[in-house]
C-alpha positions in Angstrom: -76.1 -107.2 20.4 -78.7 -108.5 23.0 -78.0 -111.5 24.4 -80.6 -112.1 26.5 -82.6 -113.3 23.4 -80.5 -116.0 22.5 -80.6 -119.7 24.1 -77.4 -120.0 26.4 -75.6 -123.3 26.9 -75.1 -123.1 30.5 -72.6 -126.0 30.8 -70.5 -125.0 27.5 -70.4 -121.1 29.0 -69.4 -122.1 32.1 -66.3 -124.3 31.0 -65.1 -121.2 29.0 -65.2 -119.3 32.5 -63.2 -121.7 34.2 -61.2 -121.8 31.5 -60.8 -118.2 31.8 -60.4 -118.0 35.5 -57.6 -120.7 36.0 -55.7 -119.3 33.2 -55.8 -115.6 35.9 -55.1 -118.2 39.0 -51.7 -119.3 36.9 -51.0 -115.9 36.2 -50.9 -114.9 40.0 -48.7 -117.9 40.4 -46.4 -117.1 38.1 -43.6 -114.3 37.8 -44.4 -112.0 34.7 -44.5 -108.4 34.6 -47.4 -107.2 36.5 -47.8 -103.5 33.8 -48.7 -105.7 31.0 -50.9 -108.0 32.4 -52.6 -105.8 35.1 -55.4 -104.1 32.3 -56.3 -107.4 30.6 -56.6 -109.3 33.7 -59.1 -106.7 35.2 -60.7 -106.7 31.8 -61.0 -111.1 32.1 -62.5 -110.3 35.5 -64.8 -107.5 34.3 -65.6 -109.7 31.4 -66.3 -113.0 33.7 -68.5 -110.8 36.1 -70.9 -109.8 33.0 -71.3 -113.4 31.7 -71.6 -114.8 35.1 -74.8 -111.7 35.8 -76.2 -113.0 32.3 -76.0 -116.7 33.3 -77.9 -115.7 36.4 -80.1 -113.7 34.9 -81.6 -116.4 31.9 -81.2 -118.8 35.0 -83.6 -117.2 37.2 -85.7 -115.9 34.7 -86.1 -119.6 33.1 -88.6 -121.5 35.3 -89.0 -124.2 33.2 -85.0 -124.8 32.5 -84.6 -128.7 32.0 -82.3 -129.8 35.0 -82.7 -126.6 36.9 -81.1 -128.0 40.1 -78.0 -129.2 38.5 -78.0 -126.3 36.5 -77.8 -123.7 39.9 -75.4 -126.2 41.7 -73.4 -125.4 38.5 -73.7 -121.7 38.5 -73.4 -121.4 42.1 -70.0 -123.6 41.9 -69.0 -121.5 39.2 -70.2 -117.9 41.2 -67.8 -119.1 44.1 -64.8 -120.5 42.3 -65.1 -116.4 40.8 -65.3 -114.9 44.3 -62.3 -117.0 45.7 -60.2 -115.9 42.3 -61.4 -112.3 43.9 -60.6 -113.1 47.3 -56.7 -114.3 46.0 -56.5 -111.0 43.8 -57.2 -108.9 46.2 -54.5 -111.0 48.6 -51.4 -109.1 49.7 -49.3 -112.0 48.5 -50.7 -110.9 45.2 -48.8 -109.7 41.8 -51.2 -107.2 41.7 -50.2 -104.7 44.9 -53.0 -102.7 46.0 -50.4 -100.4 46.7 -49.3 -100.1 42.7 -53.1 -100.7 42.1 -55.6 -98.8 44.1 -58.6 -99.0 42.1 -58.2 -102.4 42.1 -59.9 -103.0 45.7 -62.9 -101.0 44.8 -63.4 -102.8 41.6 -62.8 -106.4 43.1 -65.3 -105.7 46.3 -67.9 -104.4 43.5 -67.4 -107.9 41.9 -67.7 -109.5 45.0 -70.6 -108.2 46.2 -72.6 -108.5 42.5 -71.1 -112.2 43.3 -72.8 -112.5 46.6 -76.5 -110.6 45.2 -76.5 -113.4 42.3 -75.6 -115.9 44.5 -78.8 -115.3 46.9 -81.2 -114.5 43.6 -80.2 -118.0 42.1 -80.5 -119.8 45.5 -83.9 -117.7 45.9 -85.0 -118.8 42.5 -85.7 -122.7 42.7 -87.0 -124.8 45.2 -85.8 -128.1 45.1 -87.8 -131.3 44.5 -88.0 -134.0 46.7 -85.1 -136.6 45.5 -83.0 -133.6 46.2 -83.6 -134.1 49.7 -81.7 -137.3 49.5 -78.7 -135.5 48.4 -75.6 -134.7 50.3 -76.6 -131.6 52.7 -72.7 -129.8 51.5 -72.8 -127.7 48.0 -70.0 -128.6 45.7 -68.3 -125.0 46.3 -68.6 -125.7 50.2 -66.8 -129.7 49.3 -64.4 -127.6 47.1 -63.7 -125.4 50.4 -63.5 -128.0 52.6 -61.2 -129.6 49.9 -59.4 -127.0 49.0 -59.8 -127.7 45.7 -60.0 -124.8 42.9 
């Protein structure tokens, strides 16, 4: 199926995602059996990885995309709540040992970095307008950081 020829709902897509990734964040917290979780986990994070590339992709390739800035402050918010769920995998305090796990590190830095490229593309693709400028100079994934909020 090709889905870059459908219309995407960023905001309904990107719910689903978080969604997705705090249910992963509660599995790290919680203590389950690592064997039967371990495959469908990396296959949530393989899966959130693909959807976040397509989100980026009908973002930057859609110009004329009715609030556009809100729109990447969402995606971007979005792209770095995914790389901190990376960054908490890949953590040695993490159910998911590199040691048991070894592929697991290559995988999750491949993620990271597709993260990071999408990241500068989105940032790339808009300029913003000049009531923009009035607004606060901190993303909402650096407040979140800050925060240290999810």
């Amino acid at each position: 199926m090709n889905t870059m020829n459908k219309c995407i709902n960023f905001e309904d897509t990107i719910f689903i995602l978080n969604v997705r990734m705090r249910m992963i964040r509660d599995l790290l917290r919680l203590d389950t059996d690592t064997a039967v979780f371990y495959s469908q986990t990396m296959n949530d994070i393989e899966f959130i990885n693909t959807v976040m590339a397509i989100l980026a992709e009908k973002f930057v390739l859609n110009s004329k995309l009715l609030d556009r800035e809100a729109e990447a402050d969402n995606i971007l918010d979005t792209e770095w709540k995914f790389n901190q769920l990376l960054n908490e995998i890949s953590n040695n305090k993490s159910i998911f040992s590199p040691l048991v796990y070894p592929e697991m590190s290559t995988l999750l830095n491949g993620y990271r970095k597709e993260c990071m490229t999408r990241q500068k593309k989105i940032e790339a693709s808009y300029v913003p307008t000049e009531h923009s400028t009035l607004e606060p100079v901190v993303s909402n994934a650096e407040l979140n950081g800050l925060l240290g909020n999810e």
